[in-house]
C-alpha positions in Angstrom: 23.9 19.4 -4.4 21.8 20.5 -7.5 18.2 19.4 -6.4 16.8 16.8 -9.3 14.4 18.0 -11.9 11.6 16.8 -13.2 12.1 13.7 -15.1 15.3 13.0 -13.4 15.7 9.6 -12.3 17.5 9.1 -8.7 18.8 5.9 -6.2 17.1 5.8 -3.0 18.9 4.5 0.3 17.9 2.7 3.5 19.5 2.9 6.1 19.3 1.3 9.8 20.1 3.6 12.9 23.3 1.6 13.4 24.4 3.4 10.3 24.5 0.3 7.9 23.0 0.0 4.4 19.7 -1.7 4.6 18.0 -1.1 0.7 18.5 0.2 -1.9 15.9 1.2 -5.2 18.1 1.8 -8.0 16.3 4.0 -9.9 13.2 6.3 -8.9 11.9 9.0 -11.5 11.2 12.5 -9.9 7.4 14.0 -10.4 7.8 17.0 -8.4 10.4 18.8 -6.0 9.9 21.5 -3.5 11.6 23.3 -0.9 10.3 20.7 1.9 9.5 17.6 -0.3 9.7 14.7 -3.1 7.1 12.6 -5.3 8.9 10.0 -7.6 7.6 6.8 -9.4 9.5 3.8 -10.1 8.3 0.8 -11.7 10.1 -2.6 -11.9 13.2 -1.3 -10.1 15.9 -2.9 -8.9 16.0 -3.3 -4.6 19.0 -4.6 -3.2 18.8 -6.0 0.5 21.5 -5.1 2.3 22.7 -9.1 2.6 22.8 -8.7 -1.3 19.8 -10.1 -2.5 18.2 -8.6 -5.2 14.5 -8.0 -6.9 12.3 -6.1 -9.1 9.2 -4.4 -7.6 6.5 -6.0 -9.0 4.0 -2.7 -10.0 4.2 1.1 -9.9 4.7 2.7 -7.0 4.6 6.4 -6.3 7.2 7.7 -3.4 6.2 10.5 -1.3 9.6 11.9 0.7 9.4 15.0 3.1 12.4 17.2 4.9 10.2 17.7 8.3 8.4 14.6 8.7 9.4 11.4 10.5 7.9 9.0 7.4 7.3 8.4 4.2 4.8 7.1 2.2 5.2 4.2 -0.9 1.9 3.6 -2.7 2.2 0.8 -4.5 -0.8 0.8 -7.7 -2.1 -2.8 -8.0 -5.4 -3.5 -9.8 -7.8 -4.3 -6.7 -6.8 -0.7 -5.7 -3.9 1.8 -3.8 -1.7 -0.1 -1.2 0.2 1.9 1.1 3.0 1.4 2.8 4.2 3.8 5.3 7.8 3.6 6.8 8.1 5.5 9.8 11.9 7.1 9.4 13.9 10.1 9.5 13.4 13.3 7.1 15.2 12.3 3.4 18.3 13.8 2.6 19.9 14.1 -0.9 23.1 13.9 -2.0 24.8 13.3 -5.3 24.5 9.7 -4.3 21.1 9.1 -3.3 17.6 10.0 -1.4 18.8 8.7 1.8 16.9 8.2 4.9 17.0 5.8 8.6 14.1 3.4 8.0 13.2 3.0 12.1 11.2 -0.4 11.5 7.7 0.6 12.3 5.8 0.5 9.2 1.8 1.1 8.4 0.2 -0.9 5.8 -3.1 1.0 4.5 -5.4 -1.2 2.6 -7.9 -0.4 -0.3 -10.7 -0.2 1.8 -9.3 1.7 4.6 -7.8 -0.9 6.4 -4.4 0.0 8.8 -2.2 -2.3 10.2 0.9 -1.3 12.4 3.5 -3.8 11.4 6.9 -4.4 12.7 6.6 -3.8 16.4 8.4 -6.7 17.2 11.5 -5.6 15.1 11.6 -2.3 16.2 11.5 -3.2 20.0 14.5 -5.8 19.3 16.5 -3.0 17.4 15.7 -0.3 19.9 16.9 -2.3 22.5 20.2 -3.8 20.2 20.9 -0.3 19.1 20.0 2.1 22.4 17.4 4.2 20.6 17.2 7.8 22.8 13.9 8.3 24.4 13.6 11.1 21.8 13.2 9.0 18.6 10.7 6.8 20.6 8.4 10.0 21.7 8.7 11.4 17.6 8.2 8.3 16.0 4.7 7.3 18.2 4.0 11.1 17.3 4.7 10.7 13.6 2.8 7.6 13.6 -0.3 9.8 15.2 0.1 12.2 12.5 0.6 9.6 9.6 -2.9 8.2 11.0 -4.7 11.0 10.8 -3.4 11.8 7.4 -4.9 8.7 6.2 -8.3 9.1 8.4 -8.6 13.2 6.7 -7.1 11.4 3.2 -4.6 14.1 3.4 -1.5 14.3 1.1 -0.8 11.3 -0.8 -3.8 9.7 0.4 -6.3 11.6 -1.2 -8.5 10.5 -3.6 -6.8 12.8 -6.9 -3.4 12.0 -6.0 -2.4 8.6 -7.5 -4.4 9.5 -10.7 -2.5 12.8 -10.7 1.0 11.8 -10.1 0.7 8.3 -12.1 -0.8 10.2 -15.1 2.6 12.5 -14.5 4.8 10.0 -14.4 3.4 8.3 -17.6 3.5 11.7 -19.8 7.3 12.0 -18.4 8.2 8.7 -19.3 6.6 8.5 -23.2 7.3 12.2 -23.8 9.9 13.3 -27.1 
């Protein structure tokens, strides 16, 4: 698999530990790739829920994917200020179809003003008990929670202060360029 380029638009997938299709973005431009990560931006994309249902994100919203951590980050750019939302989930993996990840439920809203909720609980006890989660994902995903937390607390990664003016600025010359 030839790793996308700059510029390069790409699908992201959802999926549910049971192995079906829960979302899909249909397309996601890339900002940057490395060896262990990917930044994209999409603005009014297509979604489609896996019962078929289908909208158009309302705003920008930079993607923040990594190959060693258990989440990933959406920050979606309203007027009143960043919105986060944080799905806790397994490392991304590309292939020539998609960005593709298991979205595990647990998700962390981060407000403007610091705010953090922990949403979901309820959903991700019923599915861990309706799909036999191993101990294992339990004990990484409370420790990737942990970590996500104190990401947001140091303003680490895509929560710090230059990095939606950087990667929305890159996004805009990538998209009016030539």
């Amino acid at each position: 698999m030839q790793v996308p380029k700059e510029g390069d638009y790409i699908a992201i997938q959802s999926y549910k530990h049971d192995g079906h299709l829960h979302r899909t973005w249909r397309e996601t431009m890339v900002l940057k790739t490395s060896e262990n990560e990917i930044i994209g931006c999409n603005n009014h994309t297509l979604v489609t829920e896996s019962n078929h249902h289908r909208w158009v994100t309302h705003e920008p919203a930079l993607v923040y994917f990594h190959k060693h951590y258990w989440f990933n980050i959406i920050t979606m750019l309203r007027d009143s200020g960043p919105y986060y939302y944080c799905n806790l989930a397994t490392p991304f993996v590309l292939d020539r179809e998609a960005l593709k990840y298991v979205d595990y439920d647990l998700d962390v809203k981060v407000f403007p003003d610091g705010e953090k909720r922990l949403l979901d609980v309820d959903e991700y006890a019923l599915h861990q008990q309706m799909w036999h989660y191993p101990p294992e994902i339990d004990q990484i995903l409370k420790a990737s929670t942990e970590l996500l937390l104190s990401w947001v607390d140091q303003k680490k990664g895509p929560f710090a202060p230059s990095y939606v003016n950087l990667w929305y600025q890159r996004y805009q010359e990538l998209l009016y360029r030539g």
